[in-house]
N, C-alpha and C positions, 0 to 999 in steps of 0.2 A: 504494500500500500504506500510506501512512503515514496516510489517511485511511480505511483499512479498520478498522471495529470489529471484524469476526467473527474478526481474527486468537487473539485470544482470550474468553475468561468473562467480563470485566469489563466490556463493552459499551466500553472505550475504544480510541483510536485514537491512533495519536501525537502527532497536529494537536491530541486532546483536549487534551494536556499541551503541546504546543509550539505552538500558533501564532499566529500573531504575534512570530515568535522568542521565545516566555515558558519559562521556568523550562534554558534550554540556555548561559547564561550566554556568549553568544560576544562579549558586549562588552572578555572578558579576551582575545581571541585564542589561547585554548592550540587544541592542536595535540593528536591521543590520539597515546599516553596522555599521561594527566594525571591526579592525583586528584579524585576526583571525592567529594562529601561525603559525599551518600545511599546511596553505595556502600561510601564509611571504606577506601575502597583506592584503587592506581591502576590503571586499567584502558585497556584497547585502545577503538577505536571497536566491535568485535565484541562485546568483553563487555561493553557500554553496552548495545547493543541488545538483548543477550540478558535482561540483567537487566529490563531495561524489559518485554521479551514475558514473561518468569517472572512480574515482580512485580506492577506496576501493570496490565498488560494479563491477566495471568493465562492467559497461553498459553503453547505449545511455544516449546524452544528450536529456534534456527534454529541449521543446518550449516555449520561455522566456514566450507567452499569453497562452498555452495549459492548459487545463480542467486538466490535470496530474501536471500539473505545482503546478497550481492555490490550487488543492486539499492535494499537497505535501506542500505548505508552510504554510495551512492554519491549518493544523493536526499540523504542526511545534509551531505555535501560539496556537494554544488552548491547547498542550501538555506545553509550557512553562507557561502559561498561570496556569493552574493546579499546575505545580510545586511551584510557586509562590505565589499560595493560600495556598498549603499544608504547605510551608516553613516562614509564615510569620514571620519576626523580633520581 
């Protein structure tokens, strides 16, 4: 999914904006929530991705217990997850 454009209007994907680990800042280690700039608030890992499918992706939001939900934040966590072994101190 995170490389699916049709999720919304904007023709982007999440990989658009993230990949290669770019613009998710996990060089800080935070943990959701956290504030987050783009956002000017702090938010959970849920309403990160929701914002993301609203704004830049221009789609629906997803169902705070949905199987979409659950599978978008869980790719979120094993992609950090990765970066964090790849980038060890």
């Amino acid at each position: 999914m995170w490389e699916d454009e049709t999720l919304g209007k904007s023709g982007l994907a999440c990989l658009s904006c993230h990949a290669g680990y770019d613009n998710l800042n996990l060089e800080k280690r935070q943990d959701y929530p956290h504030y987050v700039e783009m956002v000017d608030d702090v938010v959970t890992l849920d309403q990160m991705i929701n914002y993301c499918m609203l704004n830049p992706m221009e789609g629906e939001q997803l169902e705070a217990n949905s199987k979409t939900m659950t599978a978008m934040a869980a790719y979120y966590r094993a992609y950090r997850m990765k970066y964090l072994k790849e980038n060890k101190e």
